[in-house]
mmCIF file of the N, C-alpha and C atoms, coordinates in Angstrom:
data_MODEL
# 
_entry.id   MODEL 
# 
loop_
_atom_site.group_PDB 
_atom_site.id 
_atom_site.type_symbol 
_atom_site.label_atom_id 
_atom_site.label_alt_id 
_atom_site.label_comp_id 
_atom_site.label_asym_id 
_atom_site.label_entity_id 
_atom_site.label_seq_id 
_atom_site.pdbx_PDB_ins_code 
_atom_site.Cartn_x 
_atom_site.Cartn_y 
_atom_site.Cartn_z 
_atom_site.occupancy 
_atom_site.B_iso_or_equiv 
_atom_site.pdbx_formal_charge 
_atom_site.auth_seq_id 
_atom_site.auth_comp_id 
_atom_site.auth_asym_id 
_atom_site.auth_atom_id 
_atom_site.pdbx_PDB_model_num 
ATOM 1   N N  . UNK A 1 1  ? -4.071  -11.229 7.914   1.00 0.00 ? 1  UNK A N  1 
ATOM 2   C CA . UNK A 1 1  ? -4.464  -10.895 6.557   1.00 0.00 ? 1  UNK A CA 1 
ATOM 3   C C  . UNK A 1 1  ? -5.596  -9.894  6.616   1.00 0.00 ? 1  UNK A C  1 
ATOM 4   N N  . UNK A 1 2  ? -5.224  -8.856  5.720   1.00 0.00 ? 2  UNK A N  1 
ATOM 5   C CA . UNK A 1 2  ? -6.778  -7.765  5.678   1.00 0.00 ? 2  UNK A CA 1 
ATOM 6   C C  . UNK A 1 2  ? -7.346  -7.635  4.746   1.00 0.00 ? 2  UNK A C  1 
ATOM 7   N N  . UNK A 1 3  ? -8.166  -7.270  4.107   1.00 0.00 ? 3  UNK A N  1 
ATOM 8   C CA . UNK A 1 3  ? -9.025  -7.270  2.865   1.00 0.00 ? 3  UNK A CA 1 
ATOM 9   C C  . UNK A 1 3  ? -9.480  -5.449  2.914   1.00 0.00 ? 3  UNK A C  1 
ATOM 10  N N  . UNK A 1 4  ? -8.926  -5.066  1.526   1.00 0.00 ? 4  UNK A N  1 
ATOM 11  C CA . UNK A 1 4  ? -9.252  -3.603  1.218   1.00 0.00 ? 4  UNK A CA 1 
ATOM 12  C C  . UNK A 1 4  ? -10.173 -3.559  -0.174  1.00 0.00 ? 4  UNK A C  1 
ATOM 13  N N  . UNK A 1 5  ? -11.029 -2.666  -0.256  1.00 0.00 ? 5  UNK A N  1 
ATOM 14  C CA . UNK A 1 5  ? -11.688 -1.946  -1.184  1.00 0.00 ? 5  UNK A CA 1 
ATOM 15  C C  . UNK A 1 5  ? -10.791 -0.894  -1.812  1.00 0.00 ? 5  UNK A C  1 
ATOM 16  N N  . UNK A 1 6  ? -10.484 -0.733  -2.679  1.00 0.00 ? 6  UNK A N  1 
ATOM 17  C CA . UNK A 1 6  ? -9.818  0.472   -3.537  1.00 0.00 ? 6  UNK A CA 1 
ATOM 18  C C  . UNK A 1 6  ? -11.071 1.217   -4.338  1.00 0.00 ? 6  UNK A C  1 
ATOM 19  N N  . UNK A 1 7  ? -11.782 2.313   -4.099  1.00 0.00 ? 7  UNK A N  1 
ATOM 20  C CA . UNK A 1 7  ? -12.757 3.089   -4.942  1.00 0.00 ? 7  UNK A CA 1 
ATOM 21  C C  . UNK A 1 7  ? -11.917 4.024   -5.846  1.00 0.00 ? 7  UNK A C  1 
ATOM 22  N N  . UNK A 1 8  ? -11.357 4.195   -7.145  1.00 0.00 ? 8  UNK A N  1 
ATOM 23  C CA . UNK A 1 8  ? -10.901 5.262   -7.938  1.00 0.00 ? 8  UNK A CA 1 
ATOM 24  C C  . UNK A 1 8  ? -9.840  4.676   -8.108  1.00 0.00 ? 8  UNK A C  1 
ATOM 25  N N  . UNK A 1 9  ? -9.514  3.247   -7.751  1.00 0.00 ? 9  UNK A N  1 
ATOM 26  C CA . UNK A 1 9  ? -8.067  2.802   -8.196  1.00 0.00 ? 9  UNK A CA 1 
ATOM 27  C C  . UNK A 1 9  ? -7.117  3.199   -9.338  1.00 0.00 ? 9  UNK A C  1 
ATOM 28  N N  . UNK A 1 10 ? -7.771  3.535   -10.255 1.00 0.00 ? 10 UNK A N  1 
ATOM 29  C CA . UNK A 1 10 ? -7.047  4.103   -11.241 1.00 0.00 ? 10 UNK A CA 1 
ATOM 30  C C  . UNK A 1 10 ? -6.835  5.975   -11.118 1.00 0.00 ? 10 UNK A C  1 
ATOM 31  N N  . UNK A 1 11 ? -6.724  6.220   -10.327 1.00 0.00 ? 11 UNK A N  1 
ATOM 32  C CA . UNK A 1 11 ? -6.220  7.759   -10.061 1.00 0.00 ? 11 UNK A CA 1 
ATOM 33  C C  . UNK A 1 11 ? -5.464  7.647   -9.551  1.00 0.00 ? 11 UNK A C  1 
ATOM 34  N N  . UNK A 1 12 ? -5.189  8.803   -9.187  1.00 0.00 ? 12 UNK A N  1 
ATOM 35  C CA . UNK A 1 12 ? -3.721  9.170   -8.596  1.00 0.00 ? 12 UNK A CA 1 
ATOM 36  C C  . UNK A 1 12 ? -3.467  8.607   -7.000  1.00 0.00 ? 12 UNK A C  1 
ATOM 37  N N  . UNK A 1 13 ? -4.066  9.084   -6.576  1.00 0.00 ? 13 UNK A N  1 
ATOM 38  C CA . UNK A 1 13 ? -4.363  8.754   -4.750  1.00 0.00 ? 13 UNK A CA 1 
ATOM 39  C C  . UNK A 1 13 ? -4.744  7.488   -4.501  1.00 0.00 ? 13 UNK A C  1 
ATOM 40  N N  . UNK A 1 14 ? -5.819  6.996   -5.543  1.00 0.00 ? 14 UNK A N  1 
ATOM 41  C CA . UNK A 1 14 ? -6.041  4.987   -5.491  1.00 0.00 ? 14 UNK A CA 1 
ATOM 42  C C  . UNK A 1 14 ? -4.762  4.440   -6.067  1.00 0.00 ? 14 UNK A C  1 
ATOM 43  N N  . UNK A 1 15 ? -4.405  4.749   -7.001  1.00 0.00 ? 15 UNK A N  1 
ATOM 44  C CA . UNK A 1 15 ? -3.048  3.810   -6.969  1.00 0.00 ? 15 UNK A CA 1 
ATOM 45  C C  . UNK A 1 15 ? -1.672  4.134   -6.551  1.00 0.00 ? 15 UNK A C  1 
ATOM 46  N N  . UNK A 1 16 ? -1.770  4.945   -5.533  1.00 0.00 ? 16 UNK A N  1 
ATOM 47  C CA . UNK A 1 16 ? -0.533  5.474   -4.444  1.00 0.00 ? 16 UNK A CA 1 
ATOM 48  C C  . UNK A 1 16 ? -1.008  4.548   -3.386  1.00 0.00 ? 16 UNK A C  1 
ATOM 49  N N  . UNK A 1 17 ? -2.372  4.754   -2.995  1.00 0.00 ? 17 UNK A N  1 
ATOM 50  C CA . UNK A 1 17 ? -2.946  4.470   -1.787  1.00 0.00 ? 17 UNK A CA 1 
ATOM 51  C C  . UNK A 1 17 ? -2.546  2.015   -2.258  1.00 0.00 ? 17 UNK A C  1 
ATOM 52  N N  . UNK A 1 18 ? -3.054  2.078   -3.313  1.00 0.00 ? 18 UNK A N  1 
ATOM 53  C CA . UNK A 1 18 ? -3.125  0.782   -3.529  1.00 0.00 ? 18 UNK A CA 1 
ATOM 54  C C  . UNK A 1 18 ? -1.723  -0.211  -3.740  1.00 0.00 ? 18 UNK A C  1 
ATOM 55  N N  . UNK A 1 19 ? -0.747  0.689   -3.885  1.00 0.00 ? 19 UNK A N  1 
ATOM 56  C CA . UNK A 1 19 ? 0.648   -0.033  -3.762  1.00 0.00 ? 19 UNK A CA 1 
ATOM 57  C C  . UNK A 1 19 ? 1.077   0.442   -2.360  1.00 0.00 ? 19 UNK A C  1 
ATOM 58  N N  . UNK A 1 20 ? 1.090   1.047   -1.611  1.00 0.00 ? 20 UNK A N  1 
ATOM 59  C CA . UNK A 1 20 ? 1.097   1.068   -0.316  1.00 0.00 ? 20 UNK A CA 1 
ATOM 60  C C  . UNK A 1 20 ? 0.275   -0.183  0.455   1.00 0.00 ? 20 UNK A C  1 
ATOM 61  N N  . UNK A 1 21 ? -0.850  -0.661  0.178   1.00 0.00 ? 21 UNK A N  1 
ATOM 62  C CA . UNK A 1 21 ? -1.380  -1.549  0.795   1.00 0.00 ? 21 UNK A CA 1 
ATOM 63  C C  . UNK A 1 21 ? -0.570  -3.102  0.711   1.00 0.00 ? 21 UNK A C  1 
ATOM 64  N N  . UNK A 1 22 ? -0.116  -2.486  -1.120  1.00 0.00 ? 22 UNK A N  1 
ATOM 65  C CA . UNK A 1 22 ? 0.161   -3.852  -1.540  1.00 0.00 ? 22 UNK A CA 1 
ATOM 66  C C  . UNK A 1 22 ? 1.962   -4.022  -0.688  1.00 0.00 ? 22 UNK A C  1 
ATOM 67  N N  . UNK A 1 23 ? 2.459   -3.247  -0.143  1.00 0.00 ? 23 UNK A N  1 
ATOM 68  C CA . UNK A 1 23 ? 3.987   -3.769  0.265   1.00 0.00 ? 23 UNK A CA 1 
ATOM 69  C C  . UNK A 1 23 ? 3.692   -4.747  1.149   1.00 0.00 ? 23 UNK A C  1 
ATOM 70  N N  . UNK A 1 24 ? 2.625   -5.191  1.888   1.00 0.00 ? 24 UNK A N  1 
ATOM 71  C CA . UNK A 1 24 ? 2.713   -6.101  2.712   1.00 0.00 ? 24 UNK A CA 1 
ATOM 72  C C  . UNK A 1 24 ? 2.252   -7.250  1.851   1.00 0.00 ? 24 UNK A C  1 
ATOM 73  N N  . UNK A 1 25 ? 2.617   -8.496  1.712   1.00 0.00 ? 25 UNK A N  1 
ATOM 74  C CA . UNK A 1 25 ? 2.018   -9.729  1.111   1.00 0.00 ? 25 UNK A CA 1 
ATOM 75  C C  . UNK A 1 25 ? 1.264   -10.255 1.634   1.00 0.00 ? 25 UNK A C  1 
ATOM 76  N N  . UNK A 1 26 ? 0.707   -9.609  2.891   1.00 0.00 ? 26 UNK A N  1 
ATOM 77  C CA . UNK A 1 26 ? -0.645  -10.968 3.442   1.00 0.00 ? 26 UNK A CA 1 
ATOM 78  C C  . UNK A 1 26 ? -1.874  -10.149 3.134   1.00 0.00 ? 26 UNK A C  1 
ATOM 79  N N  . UNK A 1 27 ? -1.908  -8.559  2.432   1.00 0.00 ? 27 UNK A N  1 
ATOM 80  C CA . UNK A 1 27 ? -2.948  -8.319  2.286   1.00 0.00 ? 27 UNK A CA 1 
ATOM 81  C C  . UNK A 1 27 ? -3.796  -8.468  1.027   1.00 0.00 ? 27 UNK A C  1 
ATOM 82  N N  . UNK A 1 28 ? -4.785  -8.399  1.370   1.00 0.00 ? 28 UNK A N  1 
ATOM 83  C CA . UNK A 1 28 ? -5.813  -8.558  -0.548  1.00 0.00 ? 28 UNK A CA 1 
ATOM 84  C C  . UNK A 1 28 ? -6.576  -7.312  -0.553  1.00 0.00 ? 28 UNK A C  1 
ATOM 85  N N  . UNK A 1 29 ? -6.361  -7.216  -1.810  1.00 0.00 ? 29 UNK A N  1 
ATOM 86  C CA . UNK A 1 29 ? -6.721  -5.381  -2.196  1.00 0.00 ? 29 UNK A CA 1 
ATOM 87  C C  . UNK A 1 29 ? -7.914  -5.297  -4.093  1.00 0.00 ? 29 UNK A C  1 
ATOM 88  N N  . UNK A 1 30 ? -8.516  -5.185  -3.675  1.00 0.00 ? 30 UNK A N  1 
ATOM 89  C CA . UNK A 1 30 ? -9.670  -5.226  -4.988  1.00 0.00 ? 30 UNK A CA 1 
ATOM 90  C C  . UNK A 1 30 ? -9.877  -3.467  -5.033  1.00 0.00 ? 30 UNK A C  1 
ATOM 91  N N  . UNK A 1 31 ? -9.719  -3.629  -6.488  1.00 0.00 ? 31 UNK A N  1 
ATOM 92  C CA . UNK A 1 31 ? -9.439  -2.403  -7.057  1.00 0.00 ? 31 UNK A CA 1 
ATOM 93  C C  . UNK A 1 31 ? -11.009 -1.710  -7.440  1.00 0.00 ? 31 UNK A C  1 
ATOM 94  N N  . UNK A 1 32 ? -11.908 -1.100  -7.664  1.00 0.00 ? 32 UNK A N  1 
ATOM 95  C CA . UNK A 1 32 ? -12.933 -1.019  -8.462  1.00 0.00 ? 32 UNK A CA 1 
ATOM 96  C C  . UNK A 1 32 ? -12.692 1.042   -9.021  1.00 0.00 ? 32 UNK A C  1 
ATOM 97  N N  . UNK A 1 33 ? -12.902 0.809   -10.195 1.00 0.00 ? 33 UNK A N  1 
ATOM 98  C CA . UNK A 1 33 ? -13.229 1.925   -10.710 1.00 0.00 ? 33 UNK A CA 1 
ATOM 99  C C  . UNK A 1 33 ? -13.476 2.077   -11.935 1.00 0.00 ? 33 UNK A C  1 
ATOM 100 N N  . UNK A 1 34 ? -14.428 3.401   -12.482 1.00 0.00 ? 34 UNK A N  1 
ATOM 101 C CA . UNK A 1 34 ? -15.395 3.272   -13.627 1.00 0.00 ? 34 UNK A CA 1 
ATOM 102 C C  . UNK A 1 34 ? -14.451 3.959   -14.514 1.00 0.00 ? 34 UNK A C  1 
ATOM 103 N N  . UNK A 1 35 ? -13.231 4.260   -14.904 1.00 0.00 ? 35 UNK A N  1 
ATOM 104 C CA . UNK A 1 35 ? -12.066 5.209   -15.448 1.00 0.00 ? 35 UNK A CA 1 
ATOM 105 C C  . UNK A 1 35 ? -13.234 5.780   -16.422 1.00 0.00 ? 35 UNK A C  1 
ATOM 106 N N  . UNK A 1 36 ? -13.982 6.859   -15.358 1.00 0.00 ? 36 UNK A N  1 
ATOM 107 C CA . UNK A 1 36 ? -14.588 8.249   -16.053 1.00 0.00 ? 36 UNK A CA 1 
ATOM 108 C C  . UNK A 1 36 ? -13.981 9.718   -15.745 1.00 0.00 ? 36 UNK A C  1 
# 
């Protein structure tokens, strides 16, 4: 199991980057971003 930080999750590249992490089910992925 791995544990990720997502910085800008709501852009383009954080939430490409953040469903890529997510195809595996043992990982945990916390999203943070200020949608400025």
């Amino acid at each position: 199991m791995s544990s990720y930080l997502v910085t800008g999750g709501a852009g383009f590249i954080g939430a490409n980057l953040t469903e890529l992490l997510l195809t595996d089910p043992s990982n945990k992925v916390v999203i943070v971003d200020d949608l400025s």
